[in-house]
N, C-alpha and C positions, 0 to 999 in steps of 0.2 A: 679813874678809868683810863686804860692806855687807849692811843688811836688805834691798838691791833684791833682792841677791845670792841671798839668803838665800830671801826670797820665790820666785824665779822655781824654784829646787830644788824646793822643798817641791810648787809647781804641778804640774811632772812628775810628781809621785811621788803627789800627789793624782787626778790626771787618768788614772794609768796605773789607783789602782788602783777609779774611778769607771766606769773605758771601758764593764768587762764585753770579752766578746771573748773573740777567741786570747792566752793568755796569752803567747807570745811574742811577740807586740807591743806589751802590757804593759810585759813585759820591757826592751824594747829604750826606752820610754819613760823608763823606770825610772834603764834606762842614762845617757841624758841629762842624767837629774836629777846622775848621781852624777858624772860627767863634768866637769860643769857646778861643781858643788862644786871638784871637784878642781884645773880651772883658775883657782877665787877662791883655793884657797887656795895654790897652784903657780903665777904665774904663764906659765912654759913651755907649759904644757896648756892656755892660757887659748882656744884658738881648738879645741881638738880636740870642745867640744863639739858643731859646724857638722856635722863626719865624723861624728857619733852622732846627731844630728837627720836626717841628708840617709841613713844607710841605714835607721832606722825611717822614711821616709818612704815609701822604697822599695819598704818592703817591708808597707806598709800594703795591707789590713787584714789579713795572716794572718798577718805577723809571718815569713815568709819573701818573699824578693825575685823579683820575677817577669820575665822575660823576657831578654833578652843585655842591657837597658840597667839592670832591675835589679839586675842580677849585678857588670855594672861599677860602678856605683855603690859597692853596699857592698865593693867588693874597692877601690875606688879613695880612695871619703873620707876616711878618719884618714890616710892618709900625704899626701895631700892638702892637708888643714886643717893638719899639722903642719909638711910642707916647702915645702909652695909654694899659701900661702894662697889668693891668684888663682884659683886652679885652679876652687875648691869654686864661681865663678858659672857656670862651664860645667854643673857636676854638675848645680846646682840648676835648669839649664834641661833637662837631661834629666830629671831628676824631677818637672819641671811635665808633659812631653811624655807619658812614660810612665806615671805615677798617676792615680787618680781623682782628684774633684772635690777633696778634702781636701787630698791630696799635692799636687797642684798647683795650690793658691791658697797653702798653706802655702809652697812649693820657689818659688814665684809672687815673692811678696812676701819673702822672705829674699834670693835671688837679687839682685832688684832694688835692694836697700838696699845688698846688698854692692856691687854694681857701680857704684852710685851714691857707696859710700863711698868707693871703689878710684879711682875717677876725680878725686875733690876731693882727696884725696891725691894722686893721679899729677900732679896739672896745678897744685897746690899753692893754690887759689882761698883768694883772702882770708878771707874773710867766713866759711869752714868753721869749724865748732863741736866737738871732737871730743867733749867732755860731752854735750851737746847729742843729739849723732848716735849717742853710748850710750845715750842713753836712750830714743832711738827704738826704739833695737834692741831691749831689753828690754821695753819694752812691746813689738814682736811675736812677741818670744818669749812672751809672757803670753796675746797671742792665739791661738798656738799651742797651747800647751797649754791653756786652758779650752777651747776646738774640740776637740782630740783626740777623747774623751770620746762628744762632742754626735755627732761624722762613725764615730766605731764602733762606736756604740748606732745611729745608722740605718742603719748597712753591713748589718749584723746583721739588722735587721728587714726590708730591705729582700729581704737572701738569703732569708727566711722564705718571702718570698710570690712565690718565684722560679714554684712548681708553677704560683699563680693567672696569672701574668703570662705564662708561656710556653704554657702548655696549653688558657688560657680559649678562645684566640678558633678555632681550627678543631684538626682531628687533624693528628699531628706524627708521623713516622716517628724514630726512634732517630739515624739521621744526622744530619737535620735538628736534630731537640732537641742532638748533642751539637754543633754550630756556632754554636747561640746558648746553648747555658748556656757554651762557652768564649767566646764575647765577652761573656756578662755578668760573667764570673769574671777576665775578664784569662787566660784559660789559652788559646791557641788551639790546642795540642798534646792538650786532652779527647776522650777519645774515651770509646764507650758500646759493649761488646762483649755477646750477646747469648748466655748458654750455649743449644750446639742439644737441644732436646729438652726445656728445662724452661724454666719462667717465670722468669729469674733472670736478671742484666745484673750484668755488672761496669766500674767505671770508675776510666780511667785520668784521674786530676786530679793537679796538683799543688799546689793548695791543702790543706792536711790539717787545719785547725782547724776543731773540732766544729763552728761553726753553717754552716759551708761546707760541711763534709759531711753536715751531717743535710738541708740544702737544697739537695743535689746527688740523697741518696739518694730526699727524698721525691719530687719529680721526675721521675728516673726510675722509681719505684715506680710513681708513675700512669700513664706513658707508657707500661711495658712493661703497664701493668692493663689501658688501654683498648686495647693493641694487640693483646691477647691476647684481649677482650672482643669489638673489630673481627672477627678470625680467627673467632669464635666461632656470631657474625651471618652469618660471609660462609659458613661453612659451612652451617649451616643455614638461608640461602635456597639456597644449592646446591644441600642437598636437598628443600627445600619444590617449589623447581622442576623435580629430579627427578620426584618422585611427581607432581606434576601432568604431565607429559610422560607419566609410565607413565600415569596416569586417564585420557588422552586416548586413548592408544593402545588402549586396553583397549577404553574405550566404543565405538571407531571399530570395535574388529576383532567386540565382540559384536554393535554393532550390522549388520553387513556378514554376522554368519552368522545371527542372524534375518532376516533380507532373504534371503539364501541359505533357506534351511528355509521361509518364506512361502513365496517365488517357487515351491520344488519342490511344496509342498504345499496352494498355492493356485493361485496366478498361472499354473502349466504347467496342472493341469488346466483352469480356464478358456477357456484359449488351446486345448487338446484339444480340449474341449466343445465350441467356438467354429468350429474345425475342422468336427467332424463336420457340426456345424449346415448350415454350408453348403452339405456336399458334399449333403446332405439336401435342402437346400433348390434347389438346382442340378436336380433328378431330379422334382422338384416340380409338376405341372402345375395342380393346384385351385388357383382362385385365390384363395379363404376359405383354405387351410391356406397359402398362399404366404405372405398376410399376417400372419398366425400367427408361419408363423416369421421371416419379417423384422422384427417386433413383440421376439422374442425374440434374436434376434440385434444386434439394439440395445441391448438391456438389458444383452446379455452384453459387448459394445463396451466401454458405462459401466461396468459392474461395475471389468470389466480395466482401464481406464485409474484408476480408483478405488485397486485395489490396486495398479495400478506407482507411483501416486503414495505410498501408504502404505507401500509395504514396499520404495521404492524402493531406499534405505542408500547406502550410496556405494561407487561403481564402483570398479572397478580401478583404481590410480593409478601414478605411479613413470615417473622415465624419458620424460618424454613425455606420456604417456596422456591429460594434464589435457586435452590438446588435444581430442582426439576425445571426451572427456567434457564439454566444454564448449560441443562443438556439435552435441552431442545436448541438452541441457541446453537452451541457444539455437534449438534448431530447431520449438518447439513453442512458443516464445515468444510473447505474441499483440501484441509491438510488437517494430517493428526492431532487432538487437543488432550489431555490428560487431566482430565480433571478430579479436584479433591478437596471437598466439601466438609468441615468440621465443626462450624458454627453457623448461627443463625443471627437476625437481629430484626428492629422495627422496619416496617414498610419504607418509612422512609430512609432506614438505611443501607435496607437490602435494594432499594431503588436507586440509589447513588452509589452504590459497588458493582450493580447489573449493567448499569451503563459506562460504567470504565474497564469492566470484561466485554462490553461489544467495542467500545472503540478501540480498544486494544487487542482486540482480534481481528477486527477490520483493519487495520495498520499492519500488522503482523502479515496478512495476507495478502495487500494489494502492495505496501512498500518494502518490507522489509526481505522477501523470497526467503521465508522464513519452510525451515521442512516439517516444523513440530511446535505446538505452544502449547505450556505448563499452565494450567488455573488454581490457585488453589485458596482457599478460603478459613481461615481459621483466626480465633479469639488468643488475643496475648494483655499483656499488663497494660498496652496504652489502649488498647481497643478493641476493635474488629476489623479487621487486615485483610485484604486481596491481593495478591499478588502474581500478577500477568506475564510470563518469562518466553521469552523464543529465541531461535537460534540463527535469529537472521544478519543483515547487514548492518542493523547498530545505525549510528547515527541521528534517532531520533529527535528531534527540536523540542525541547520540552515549551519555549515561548508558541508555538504555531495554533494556531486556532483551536485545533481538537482538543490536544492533550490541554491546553489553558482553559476551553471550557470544562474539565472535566474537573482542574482543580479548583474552579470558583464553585464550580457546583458541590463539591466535597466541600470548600470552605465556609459554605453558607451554611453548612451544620458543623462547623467547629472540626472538619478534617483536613487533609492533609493528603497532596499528592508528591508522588519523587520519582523521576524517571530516570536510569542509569541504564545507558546508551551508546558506549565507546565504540565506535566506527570497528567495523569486521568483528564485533566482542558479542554482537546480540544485544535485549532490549529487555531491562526489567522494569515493568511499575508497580508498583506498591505505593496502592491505597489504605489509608489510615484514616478509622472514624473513632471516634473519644464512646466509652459506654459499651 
């Protein structure tokens, strides 16, 4: 045995046990070394170490071989390398095809020497060197093995920081992660099954060397974390936006029976009073007490329209109804409203469209010196739509009080407000409710 000989052993067997790693690719490094021995001092076994390089390639980084081309591989190289040398440059372009970066510059460069040697031989060219063309070999063997090492200390590291690489940049559902941790892994057979009922995933990989699996498990450990943390968020806005929907409905139905309870116990006697008055003043012939009471009868007018404004709440709804409540609403308007009414929907959401036509006709009129406002009411593909149009001064605040409470109170039934308001353009809002 030469010291090249000698040398290029001892590399393997250095390099296996520098790597770190899955010890069985260590191993299988290990194996080369001893191979490699065995054909300096055997001639016959001198090429079988090609079949022990070419399925640790294979089978890099887990030290098992991965997929139908690394299976043939190591099932095919040692009888390969032993009966029909030729063979092992095919191997070695499947094992460029199929490896990572390591395996295929290493299966790269072996390949190509063979095939390059196979052919000065076959075609018998003068000028071939066959010392020469040994010692090329050996030195890429040498290159080999000091790489080993370097390429599965960064496999290694690189598996580490699989969590940061796959989970950084947006949320990833369990399917999704398990299609790209099997093309990071070389496994495309990964799957990620999720037991029902508890926070806990199991995965089916066929890589099995610790740093594979502790950066397979930590992975999915975040994935099932934040997707159970996601569930956690979507529940509780479910019900933050419950209880706001119940607060709405609440205020809508107390405030509907103060209005009720006023009206019976203010607004009818009033409107009694107001009665009699007349019938009184009707019979009346002085005309100092006629004035009197037309004097009073006036007063009692303003009172009444004072409290139907105060204690007006909000009418009947449902079904329709917005209509005829909206042009009652519109018929005391003291500038033109055009209204056009196509759709209907539930109480409550005919409730929450009737109060973003009053506030937006109140706006319309006190801020915007608007001369004319559009209402108009109709069903489309997202929902049931109002929308409030006038030809005033624009500028509307959509943050300011009113319009903000108008779209929490949409929001609390899953709608949606939008006010578009360009200074001297006029004021459109368009309300959106889902259904």
């Amino acid at each position: 045995m030469g010291v090249l000989d000698l040398l290029i052993g001892v590399a393997f067997v250095v390099s296996a046990l520098a790597a770190g790693g899955p010890a069985a690719e260590r191993l299988l490094f290990c194996a080369v070394a001893v191979v490699w021995t065995a054909g300096a001092v055997f001639p016959p076994l001198g090429l079988l170490h090609q079949g022990a390089l070419l399925i640790a390639l294979a089978s890099f980084p887990s030290g098992r071989p991965r997929g139908v081309a690394g299976w043939a591989i190591a099932l095919s190289a040692v009888p390969m390398s032993l009966l029909w040398p030729p063979g092992v440059i095919p191997l070695c372009a499947m094992a460029a095809l199929a490896g990572g970066l390591f395996p295929r510059l290493a299966a790269t460069g072996i390949g190509l020497f063979l095939g390059a040697q196979w052919a000065l031989v076959r075609f018998q060219v003068e000028n071939f060197d066959p010392a020469a063309a040994l010692a090329v070999y050996d030195v890429l063997l040498l290159l080999v093995a000091t790489a080993f090492p370097l390429a599965a200390r960064a496999t290694v590291a690189a598996r580490r920081r699989l969590a940061d690489r796959l989970l950084a940049e947006q949320p990833i559902g369990l399917d999704e992660l398990a299609t790209a941790l099997g093309h990071e892994l070389g496994d495309p057979g990964l799957r990620i099954h999720l037991v029902p009922g508890e926070n806990v995933a199991s995965v089916e990989h066929t890589g099995s060397d610790p740093p594979t699996a502790d950066a397979v498990a930590a992975v999915v450990r975040l994935a099932t974390a934040r997707l159970r943390l996601q569930d956690e968020r979507q529940a509780l806005l479910r019900d933050l936006e419950a209880s706001r929907a119940r607060l709405v409905a609440t205020a809508d139905r107390e405030r509907a029976r103060i209005a009720a309870e006023a009206r019976a116990g203010v607004g009818d006697p009033l409107l009694a009073a107001r009665g009699g008055l007349r019938a009184v003043r009707a019979r009346t012939t002085d005309p100092e007490a006629a004035g009197m009471l037309d004097l009073v009868d006036r007063e009692l007018d303003a009172a009444t329209r004072e409290i139907s404004e105060l204690i007006g709440g909000l009418p009947r709804l449902g079904g329709g109804l917005i209509e005829r409540a909206l042009k009652t609403l519109t018929a005391t308007c003291p500038i033109p409203v055009t209204l056009s009414v196509h759709a209907s929907g539930t109480s409550e959401a005919e409730s929450a469209l009737y109060y973003v036509c009053c506030e937006s006709l109140a706006n319309a009129v006190k801020h915007a010196s608007a001369s004319v406002v559009t209402i108009t009411l109709a069903r489309t593909p997202k929902g049931l739509v109002a929308t409030i149009a006038d030809d005033g001064q624009g500028g509307a605040d959509p943050a300011g009080s009113g319009l903000q409470g108008l779209a929490d109170r949409l929001a609390a039934r899953g709608g949606r407000l939008r006010v578009d308001s360009r200074p001297g353009a006029g004021t459109v809002v368009t309300a959106t409710l889902p259904g």
